[in-house]
Each structure stands twice: as C-alpha cells, then as structure tokens.
C-alpha positions as CSV (number, residue, x, y, z in Angstrom):
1,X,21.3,-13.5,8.0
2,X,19.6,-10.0,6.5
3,X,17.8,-7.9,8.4
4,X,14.2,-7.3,8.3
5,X,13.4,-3.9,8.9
6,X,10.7,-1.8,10.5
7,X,8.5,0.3,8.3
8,X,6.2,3.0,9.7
9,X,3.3,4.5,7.7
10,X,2.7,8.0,10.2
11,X,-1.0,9.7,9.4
12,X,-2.5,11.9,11.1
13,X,-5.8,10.6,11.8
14,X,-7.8,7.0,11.9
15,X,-10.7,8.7,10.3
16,X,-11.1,10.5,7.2
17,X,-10.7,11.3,3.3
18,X,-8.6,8.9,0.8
19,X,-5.3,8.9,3.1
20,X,-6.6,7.6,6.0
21,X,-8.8,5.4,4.0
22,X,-5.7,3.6,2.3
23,X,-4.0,3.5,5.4
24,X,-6.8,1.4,7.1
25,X,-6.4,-1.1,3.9
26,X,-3.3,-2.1,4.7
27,X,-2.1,-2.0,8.2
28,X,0.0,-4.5,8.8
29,X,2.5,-6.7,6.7
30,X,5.4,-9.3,7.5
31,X,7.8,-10.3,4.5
32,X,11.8,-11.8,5.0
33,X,12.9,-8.0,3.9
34,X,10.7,-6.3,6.3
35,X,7.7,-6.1,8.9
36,X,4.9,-2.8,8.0
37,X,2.7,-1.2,10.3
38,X,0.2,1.8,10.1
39,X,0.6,4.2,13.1
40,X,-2.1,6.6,13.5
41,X,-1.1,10.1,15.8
42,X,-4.7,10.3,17.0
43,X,-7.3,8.2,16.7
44,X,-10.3,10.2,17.4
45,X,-10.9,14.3,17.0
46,X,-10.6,14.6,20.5
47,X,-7.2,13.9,21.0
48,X,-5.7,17.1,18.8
49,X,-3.6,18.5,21.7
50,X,0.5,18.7,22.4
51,X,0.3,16.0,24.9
52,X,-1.1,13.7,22.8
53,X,1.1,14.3,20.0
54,X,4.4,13.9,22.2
55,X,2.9,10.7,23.3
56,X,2.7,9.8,20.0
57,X,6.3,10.3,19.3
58,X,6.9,8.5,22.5
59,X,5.5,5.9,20.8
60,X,7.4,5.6,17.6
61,X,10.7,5.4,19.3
62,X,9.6,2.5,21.1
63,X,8.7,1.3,17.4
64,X,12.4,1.7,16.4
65,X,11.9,2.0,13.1
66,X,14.4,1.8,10.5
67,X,11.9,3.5,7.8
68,X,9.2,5.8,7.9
69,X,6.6,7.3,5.2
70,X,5.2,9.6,6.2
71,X,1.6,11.4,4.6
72,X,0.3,14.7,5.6
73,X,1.9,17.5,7.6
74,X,1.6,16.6,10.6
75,X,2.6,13.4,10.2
76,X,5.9,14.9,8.4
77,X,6.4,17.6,11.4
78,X,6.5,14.6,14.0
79,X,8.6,12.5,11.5
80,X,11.1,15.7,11.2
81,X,11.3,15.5,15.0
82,X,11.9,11.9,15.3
83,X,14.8,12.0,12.2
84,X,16.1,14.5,14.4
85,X,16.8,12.5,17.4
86,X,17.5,9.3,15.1
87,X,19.5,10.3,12.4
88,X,20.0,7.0,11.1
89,X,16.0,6.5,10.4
90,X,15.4,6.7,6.5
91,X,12.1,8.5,5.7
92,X,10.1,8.7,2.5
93,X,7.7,11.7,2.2
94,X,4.3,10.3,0.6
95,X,2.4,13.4,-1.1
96,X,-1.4,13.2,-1.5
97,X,-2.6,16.7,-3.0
98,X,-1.4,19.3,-5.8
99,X,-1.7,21.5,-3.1
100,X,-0.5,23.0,0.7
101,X,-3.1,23.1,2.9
102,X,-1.9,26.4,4.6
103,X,1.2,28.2,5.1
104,X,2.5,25.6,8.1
105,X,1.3,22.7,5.7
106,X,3.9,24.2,2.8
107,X,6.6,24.8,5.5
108,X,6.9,21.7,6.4
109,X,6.5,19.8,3.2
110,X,9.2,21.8,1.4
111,X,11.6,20.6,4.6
112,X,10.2,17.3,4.1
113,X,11.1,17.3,0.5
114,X,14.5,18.1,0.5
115,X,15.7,15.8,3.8
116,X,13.4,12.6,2.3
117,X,15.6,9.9,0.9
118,X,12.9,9.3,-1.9
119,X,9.6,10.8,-2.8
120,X,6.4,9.3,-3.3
121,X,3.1,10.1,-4.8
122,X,-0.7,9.2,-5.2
123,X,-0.3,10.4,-9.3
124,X,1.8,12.4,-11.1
125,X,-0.2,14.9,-11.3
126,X,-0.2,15.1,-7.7
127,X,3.9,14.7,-7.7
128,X,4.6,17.9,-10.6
129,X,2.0,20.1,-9.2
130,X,2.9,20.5,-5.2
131,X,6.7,19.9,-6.2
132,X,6.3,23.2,-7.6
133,X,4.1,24.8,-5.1
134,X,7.0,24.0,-2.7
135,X,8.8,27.4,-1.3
136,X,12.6,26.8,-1.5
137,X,14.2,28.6,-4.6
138,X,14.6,27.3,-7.8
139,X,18.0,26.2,-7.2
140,X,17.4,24.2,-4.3
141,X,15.0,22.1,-5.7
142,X,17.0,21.5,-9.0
143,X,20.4,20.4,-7.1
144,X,18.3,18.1,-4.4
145,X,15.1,17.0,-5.2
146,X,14.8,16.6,-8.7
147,X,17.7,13.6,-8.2
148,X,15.5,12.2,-5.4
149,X,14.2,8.7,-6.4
150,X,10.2,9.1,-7.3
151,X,7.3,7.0,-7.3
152,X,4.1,6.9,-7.9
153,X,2.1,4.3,-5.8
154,X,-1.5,3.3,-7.2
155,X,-3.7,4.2,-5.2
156,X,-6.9,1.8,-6.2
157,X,-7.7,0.1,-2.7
158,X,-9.3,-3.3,-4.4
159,X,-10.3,-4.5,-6.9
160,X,-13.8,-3.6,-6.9
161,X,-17.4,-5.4,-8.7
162,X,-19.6,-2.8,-10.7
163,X,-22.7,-2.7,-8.9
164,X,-25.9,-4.5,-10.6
165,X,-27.2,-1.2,-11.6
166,X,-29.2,-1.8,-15.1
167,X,-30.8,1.5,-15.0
168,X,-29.7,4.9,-14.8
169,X,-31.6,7.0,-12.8
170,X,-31.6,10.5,-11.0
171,X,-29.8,9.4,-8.1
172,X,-26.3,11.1,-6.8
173,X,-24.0,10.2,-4.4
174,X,-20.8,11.9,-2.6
175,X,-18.0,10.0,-0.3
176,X,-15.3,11.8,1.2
177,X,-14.4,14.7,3.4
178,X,-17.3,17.2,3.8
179,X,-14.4,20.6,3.6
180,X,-14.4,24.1,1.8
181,X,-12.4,22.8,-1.2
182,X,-14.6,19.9,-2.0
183,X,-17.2,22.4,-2.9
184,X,-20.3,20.4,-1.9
185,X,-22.2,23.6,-1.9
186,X,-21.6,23.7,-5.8
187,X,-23.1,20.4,-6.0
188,X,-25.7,21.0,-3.9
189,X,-27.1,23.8,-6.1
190,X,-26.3,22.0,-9.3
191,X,-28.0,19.3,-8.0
192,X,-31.2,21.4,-7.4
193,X,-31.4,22.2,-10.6
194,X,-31.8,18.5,-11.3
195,X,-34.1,18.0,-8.2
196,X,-36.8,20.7,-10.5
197,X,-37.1,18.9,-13.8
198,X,-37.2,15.3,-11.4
199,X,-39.1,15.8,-8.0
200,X,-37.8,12.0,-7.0
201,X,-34.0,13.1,-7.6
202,X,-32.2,12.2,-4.7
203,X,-28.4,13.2,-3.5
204,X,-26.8,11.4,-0.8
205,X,-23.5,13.3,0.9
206,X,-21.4,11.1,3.3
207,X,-18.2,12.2,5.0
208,X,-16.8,12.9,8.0
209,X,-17.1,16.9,9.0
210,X,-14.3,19.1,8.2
211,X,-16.0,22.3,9.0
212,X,-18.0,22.2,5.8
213,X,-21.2,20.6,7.0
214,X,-23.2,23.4,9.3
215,X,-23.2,25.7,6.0
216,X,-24.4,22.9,3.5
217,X,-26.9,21.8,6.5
218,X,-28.1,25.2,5.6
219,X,-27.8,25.3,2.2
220,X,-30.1,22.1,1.7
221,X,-32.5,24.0,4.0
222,X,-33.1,27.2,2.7
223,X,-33.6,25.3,-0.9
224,X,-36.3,23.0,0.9
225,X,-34.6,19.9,-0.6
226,X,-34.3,18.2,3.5
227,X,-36.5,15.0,1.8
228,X,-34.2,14.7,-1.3
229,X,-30.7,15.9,-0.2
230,X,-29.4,13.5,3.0
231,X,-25.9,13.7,5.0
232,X,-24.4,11.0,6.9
233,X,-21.4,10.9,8.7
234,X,-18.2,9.1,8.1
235,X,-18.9,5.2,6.6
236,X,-16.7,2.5,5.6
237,X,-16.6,1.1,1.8
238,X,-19.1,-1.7,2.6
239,X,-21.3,0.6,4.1
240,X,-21.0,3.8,1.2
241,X,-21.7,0.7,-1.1
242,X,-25.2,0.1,0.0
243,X,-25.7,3.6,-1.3
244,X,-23.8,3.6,-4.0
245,X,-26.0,0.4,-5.5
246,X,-29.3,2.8,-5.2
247,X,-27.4,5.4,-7.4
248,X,-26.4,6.1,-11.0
249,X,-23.9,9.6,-10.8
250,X,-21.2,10.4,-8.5
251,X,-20.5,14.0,-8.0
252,X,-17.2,15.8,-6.8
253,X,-16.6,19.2,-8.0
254,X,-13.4,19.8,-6.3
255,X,-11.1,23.1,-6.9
256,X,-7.9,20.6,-6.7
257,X,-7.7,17.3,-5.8
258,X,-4.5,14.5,-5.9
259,X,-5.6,10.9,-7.5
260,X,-9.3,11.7,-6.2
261,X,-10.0,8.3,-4.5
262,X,-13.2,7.9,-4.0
263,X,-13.8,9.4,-7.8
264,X,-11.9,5.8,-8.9
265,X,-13.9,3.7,-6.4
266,X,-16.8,5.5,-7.8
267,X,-16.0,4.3,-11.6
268,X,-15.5,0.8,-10.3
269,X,-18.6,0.4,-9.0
270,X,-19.9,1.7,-12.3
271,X,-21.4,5.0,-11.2
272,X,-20.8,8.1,-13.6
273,X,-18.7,10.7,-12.3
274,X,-19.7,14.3,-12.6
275,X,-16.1,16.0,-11.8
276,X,-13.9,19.2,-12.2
277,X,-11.2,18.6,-14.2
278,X,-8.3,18.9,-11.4
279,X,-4.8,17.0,-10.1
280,X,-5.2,13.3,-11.9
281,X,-9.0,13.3,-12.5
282,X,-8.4,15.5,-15.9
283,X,-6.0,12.0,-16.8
284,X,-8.4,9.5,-16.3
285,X,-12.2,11.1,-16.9
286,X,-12.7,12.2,-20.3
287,X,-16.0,13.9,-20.9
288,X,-19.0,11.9,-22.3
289,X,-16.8,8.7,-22.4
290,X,-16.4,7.7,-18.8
291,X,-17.1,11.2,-17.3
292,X,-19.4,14.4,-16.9
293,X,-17.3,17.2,-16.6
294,X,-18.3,20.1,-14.7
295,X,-16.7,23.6,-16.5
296,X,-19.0,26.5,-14.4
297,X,-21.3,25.5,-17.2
298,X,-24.4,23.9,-14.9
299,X,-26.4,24.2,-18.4
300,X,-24.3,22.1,-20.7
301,X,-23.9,19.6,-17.7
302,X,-27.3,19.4,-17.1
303,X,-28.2,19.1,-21.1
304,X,-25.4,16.0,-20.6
305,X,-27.4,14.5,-17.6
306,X,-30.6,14.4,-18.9
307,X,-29.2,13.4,-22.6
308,X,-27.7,10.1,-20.5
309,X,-31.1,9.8,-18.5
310,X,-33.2,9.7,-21.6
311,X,-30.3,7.1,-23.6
312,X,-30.5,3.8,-22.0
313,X,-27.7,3.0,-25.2
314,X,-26.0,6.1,-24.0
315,X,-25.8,5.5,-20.2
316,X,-24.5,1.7,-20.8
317,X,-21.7,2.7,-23.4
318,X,-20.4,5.1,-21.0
319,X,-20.8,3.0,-17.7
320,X,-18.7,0.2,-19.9
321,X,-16.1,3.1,-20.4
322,X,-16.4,3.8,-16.9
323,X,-15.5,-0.1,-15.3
324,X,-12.9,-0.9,-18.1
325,X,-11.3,2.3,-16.7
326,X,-9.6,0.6,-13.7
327,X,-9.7,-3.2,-15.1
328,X,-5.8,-3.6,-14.8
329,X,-4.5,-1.9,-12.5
330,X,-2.4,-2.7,-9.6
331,X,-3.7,-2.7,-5.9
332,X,-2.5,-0.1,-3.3
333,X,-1.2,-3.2,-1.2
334,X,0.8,-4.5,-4.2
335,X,2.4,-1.3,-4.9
336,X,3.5,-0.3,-1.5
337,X,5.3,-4.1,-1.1
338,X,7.1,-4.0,-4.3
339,X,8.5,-0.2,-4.0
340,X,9.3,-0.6,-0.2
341,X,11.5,-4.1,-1.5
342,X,12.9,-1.8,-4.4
343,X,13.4,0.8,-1.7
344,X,15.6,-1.2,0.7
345,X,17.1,-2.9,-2.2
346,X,18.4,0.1,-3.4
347,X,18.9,2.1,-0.4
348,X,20.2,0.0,2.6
C-alpha cells in the first residue's frame, strides 16, 4: 500500500498581504498521495516573541511531516531548525518577492535556497530576480541551485466575476499591506491631484498596518482630503469586494513587487489598474490596454485618467482587455495539487 504523506505550508502570519491571503484559500487537502495543511507560526500580532515561536516548532514535530514549503523568512528560519533535527523531512522554499526584506530576510533565504530539494515561485519574475539578489558566490549558485527543480505556482486565488460596473468613474481603491514599499503615500498625492479637477473623487485604502499607516493618516490630513481619502483595516475578499463594486481604478505604485496579487484580483473584477512597472506586473499590464502605468510622470497619468473618464468607448475596450487578462488560467488550489503529486512523484 503507498504512503500518503504529510505536507506542511509554514507562514508566518494568519493575517496579511498576498501570502497569507493564499494560504487562507487553501488550508486543508486529503488526496491517496498525500494529506495538506496550512500551519500558521502566529496567529495574531501579539504573539511575535521566542516562546511562541518555539511552541510553534513544538508543534510541527508533532505534525511529522514528511514535506514542508515553506514562504517567508521566518517561516524558512523555523523550517531550517526543524530540517535540522529531522533530516529526513523534504522542504521546498516558496519565494513571493524580487526582493529581501532586510539583511536577516537575505540570510536565510540564500541558506534556504541551496538546502531546498526544489524551488518554487509566485512568477518568474519573482524566481530570476531574488535568485540573483541571493548572497552566496556565483559559483555556488551555478553548481546547486540552478539544477534545483523550479516552478512556478499561479497564484490567481479563484476564479473571479467582473463587477457590474457600467460606468467608469473617479473612484480608487487599494487592498493589501499598508508598508513603506507599497508607496501609498505616492498614491495618495497622485490621487489629490485627481481629487482638484473632481471634488466627488474618492480613494479607499484597506490593509492591515505594517508601520505605514500613522504617516499616510497624516498625509491625508495635512491635504484636507479626511471626506474623500478613507482607511480600513484588514478585510477579506468578500468584504474588499463591496468596495471594489463602487470603484472604477485600482492603484498600487509599488517600488518592487512578486506576482502583485491583489493587482490580478483587481483586473478580475474589472477595475483598471494604475501600477508601477515592477516583478510580474510589467508581464501582464501593458499600458492603455489593460493598464495605467505610473512612470514618476503624475501628468501623463493623469492626462490618461481623465482621457478614459471622458471615453465611455475607451474605458470599456480597456476594462474587456482587463477581464480577458486572467480568463484561462489555472487556480492557486489546482496548481499546488498537481506540482505537490509531480513533486513526490519525482522525489520520494
């Protein structure tokens, strides 16, 4: 009789940006090759001490798992611990960003990289640009990980319905963490500019704090826009989508970003993204055809958002472009069951 093995999906938190996000849609899963489960270290901020952590890895060796991917660095530090003490656990290192967080974060992913049985990513753009931003020499990474197996796993949640939106109208909306590199600030003063030509512009921000939201609390202040510019904290999908359907642009100027999740959630639902041109957005958005592009140029943007404002033809050829974007691709879900059966097909 085969085996059916244990897979563990480590992240850090329960609540979040796109990794947790995808974690959260698909927890658990039972199939004759193996059994998947999501294990969160912490599942609220408050728990971000030592003691919780080792209980954590207390945890997963009750768990005996056979696999483990792991996303995130601290999720890849406890996993290095664990493979440490269980040297016959197989782990795959899951990389979500073109780039290290900090000097710990790179650390730990380059270690990660070169004891991972396979690497996985949420694009390729994501894969070529932090494989190079890793810190072992040249050498190193040519003799081991370039003949690591790599994927990339899609990282489209659901398949999600455009919203009924027949209009475009000055309306803007962000999802996703509310950090430095996200550059809300940007958007915030682009969107100003918006908010003088259009007194009924509006520009809804909703995330969960990551030591961003004090400043743009601020920000939104000091420009007098409190009636036009609103924050909310962390949401689910269902709950972002009742903003979403009152909106026509979704903004996200980023300085780097993996796949940019909530960018392809975002198109599904029909809304325009105004984006930077960073990790696996500059694949996918293409300016004036499904995409505003944001190039440090807030007057040709803006000339672009008022031109698609004005063009009722304009705004529905693009928002066409926008939904047939993601029309046939595969689900997270479906991804992650047919490379984890490749994976032990191949492997154990």
């Amino acid at each position: 009789m085969n085996k059916q093995f244990n897979i563990l999906h480590i992240v850090p938190t329960s609540y979040g940006g796109g990794v947790e996000t995808a974690a959260k849609s698909f927890l658990n899963y039972s199939c004759r090759k193996f059994r998947f489960k999501v294990f969160f270290l912490k599942n609220s901020k408050e728990e971000n001490t030592f003691l919780s952590y080792l209980k954590s890895l207390i945890r997963i060796k009750r768990l005996c798992p056979d696999i483990i991917l792991t996303s995130l660095w601290k999720s890849n530090l406890i996993t290095l611990i664990y493979k440490s003490i269980n040297i016959n656990t197989k782990y795959i290192l899951f990389l979500h960003s073109t780039k290290n967080k900090h000097l710990i974060d790179g650390l730990i992913t380059s270690l990660c990289a070169l004891l991972a049985h396979e690497i996985w990513a949420d694009s390729h753009e994501t894969f070529l640009e932090r494989i190079n931003s890793l810190y072992f020499l040249k050498i190193i990474k040519n003799r081991i990980i370039k003949k690591k197996e790599k994927r990339i796993i899609s990282f489209i949640l659901e398949k999600i319905k455009p919203t009924m939106n027949s209009k475009c109208s000055a309306s803007f909306i962000y999802w996703g963490r509310l950090c430095p590199y996200k550059n809300i600030d940007k958007a915030i003063n682009f969107f100003s500019k918006i908010y003088k030509l259009n007194k009924e512009a509006t520009f809804v921000i909703i995330g969960p704090d990551y030591g961003a939201r004090k400043n743009l609390e601020k920000i939104i202040q000091n420009m007098q826009l409190e009636n036009n510019v609103l924050i909310f904290d962390y949401m689910n999908f269902e709950n972002i989508k009742r903003y979403a359907e009152k909106s026509s642009f979704f903004i996200q100027l980023s300085s780097y970003e993996g796949m940019g999740m909530s960018v392809c959630e975002s198109m599904q639902l029909g809304l325009i993204p105004l984006v930077t041109n960073v990790g696996q957005i500059k694949k996918y958005c293409k300016n004036m055809h499904n995409s505003l592009i944001y190039q440090n140029d807030d007057n040709e943007i803006l000339g672009n958002v008022i031109k698609i404002l004005n063009s009722k033809k304009e705004y529905y050829r693009i928002r066409k472009n926008i939904i047939e974007t993601w029309s046939n691709q595969l689900t997270y879900k479906k991804d992650m069951v047919k490379n984890f059966e490749d994976f032990i097909n191949k492997k154990i």
